[in-house]
C-alpha positions, -999 to 999 in steps of 0.1 A, spaced: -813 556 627 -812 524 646 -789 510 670 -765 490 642 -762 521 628 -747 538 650 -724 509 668 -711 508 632 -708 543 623 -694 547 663 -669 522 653 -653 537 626 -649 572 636 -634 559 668 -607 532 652 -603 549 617 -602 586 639 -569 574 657 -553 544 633 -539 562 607 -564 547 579 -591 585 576 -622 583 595 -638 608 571 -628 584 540 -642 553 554 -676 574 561 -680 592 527 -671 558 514 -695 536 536 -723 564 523 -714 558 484 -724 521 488 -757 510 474 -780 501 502 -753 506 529 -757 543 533 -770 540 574 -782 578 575 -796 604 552 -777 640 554 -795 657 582 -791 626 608 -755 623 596 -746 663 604 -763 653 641 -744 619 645 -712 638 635 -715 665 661 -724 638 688 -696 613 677 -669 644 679 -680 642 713 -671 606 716 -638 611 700 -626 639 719 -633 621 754 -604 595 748 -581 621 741 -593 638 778 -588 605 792 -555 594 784 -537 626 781 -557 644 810 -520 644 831 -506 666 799 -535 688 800 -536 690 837 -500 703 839 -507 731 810 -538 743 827 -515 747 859 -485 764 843 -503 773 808 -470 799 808 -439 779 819 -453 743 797 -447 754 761 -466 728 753 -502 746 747 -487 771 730 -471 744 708 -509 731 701 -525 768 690 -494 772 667 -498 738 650 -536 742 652 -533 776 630 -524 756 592 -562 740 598 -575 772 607 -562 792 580 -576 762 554 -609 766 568 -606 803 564 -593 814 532 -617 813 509 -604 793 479 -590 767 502 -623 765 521 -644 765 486 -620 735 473 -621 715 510 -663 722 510 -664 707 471 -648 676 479 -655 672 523 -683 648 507 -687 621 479 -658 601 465 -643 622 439 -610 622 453 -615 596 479 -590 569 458 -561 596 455 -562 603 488 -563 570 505 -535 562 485 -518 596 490 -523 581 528 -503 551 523 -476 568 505 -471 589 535 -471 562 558 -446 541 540 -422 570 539 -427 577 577 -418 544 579 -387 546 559 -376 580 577 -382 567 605 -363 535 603 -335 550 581 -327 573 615 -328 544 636 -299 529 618 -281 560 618 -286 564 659 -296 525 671 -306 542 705 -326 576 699 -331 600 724 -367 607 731 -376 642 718 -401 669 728 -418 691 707 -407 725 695 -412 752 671 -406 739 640 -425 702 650 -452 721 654 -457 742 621 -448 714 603 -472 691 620 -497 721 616 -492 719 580 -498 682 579 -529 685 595 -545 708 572 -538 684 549 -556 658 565 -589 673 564 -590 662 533 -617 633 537 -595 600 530 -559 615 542 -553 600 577 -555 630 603 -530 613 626 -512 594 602 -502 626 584 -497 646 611 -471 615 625 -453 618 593 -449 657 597 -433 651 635 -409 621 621 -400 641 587 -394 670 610 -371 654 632 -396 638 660 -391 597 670 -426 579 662 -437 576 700 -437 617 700 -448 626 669 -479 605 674 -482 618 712 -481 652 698 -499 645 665 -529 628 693 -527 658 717 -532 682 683 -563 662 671 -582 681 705 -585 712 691 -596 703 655 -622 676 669 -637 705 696 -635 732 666 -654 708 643 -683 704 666 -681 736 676 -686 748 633 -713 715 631 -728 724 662 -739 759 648 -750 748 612 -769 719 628 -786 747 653 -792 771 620 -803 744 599 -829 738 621 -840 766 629 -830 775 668 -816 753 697 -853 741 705 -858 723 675 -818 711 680 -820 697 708 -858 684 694 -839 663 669 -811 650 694 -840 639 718 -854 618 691 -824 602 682 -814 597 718 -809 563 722 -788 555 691 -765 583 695 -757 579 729 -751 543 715 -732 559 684 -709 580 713 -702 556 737 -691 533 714 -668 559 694 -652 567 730 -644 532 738 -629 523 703 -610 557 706 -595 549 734 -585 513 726 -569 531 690 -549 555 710 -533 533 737 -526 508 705 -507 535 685 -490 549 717 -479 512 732 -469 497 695 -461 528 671 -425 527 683 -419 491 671 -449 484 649 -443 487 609 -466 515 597 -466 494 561 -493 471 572 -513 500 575 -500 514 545 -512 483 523 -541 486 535 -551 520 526 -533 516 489 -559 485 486 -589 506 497 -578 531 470 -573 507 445 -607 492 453 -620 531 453 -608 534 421 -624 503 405 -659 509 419 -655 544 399 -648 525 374 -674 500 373 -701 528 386 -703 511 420 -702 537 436 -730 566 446 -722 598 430 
């Protein structure tokens, strides 16, 4: 892997992981181009162990006042217990075995890469629509915290979202506005939720990298080899995480989510006729 590579790849898992358009779609779809896949499979299980890394640092960063308060009073700030409840709907897809043989079938390729990118934009449009619908109901809307309900419906919404081309944060904003959250909490929540899926990710790909290679020697072997670019690869997925997340936090309360929208219903549309024209890498 060179260093393009992985300012590239960095790139997109940092914007796409935050901006509700599905880092995990744009990847499996950058890989199904002819002569644009960067990686083969083993450097691309590496890279995406790494680039969690990357990813979850942001999320450290800007929220580290939220996570400082529940590691002080992880009792009297409901707020932790909120995450492990909403971070249970992911964990039981991962679990049960005919939703994890369905989610392992199609984590890869582009077979349903067009339906859910546009699945995507159909959520967004009608988070918009809730969302604005309720703002002409009540012009001046109280800001709301999280509670139970928020929670195991954003929980839901997130399992959904591993679904490579569903937007992890945009569907997990639509679960907090359809569930009665304004769009500045749901997305504060729906960022702060994104922790423990990223950590438990390369957590999983952490130990199927070590087993696939036969011990932690040869692990960290391969990441010494591929030093350069991946620390490359990281940085730059930290940086461009961070730039998504203050974005969404400072404009999601007056920005339309339809531009956003559009643009994932063109990339599905566009997904559909590379099937169609055999484009695309099986």
């Amino acid at each position: 892997m060179n260093i393009i590579n992985a300012v590239v790849l960095g790139l997109i898992q940092g914007l796409a992981e935050f901006l509700p358009i599905s880092s995990s779609g744009h990847l499996n779809l950058m890989q199904a181009l002819p002569g644009v896949n960067v990686v083969n499979e083993e450097q691309q299980l590496l890279f995406n162990i790494l680039l969690h890394v990357g990813t979850l640092l942001p999320l450290l960063v800007v929220f580290w006042k939220d996570w400082w308060r529940m590691l002080r009073h992880p009792i009297r700030n409901n707020t932790l217990l909120l995450l492990i409840i909403a971070s249970l709907p992911a964990l039981a897809a991962v679990l049960i075995p005919p939703v994890k043989a369905f989610l392992d079938k199609y984590q890869t390729g582009t077979t349903l890469l067009s339906v859910c990118f546009l699945f995507t934009g159909f959520l967004l449009l009608l988070t918009q629509w809730i969302a604005k619908r309720r703002e002409h109901r009540q012009p001046k809307p109280h800001s709301t915290s999280p509670g139970l309900w928020n929670a195991i419906v954003m929980g839901c919404m997130q399992a959904v979202g591993i679904l490579p081309g569903v937007s992890r944060s945009g569907s997990t904003i639509f679960g907090g506005v359809a569930s009665g959250l304004n769009r500045e909490t749901a997305a504060k929540f729906g960022f702060m939720m994104s922790a423990p899926a990223i950590l438990a990710a390369f957590l999983k790909e952490s130990y199927q990298a070590v087993s696939g290679s036969g011990g932690f020697t040869p692990f960290l072997a391969a990441i010494r080899a591929e030093l350069i670019p991946i620390a490359v690869g990281v940085a730059v997925a930290a940086v461009s995480g961070y730039l998504a997340i203050r974005f969404m936090l400072k404009t999601i309360a007056k920005a339309s989510l339809v531009w956003f929208a559009l643009y994932v219903i063109l990339l599905g549309i566009a997904v559909i006729v590379m099937q169609r024209l055999g484009i695309l890498l099986a």
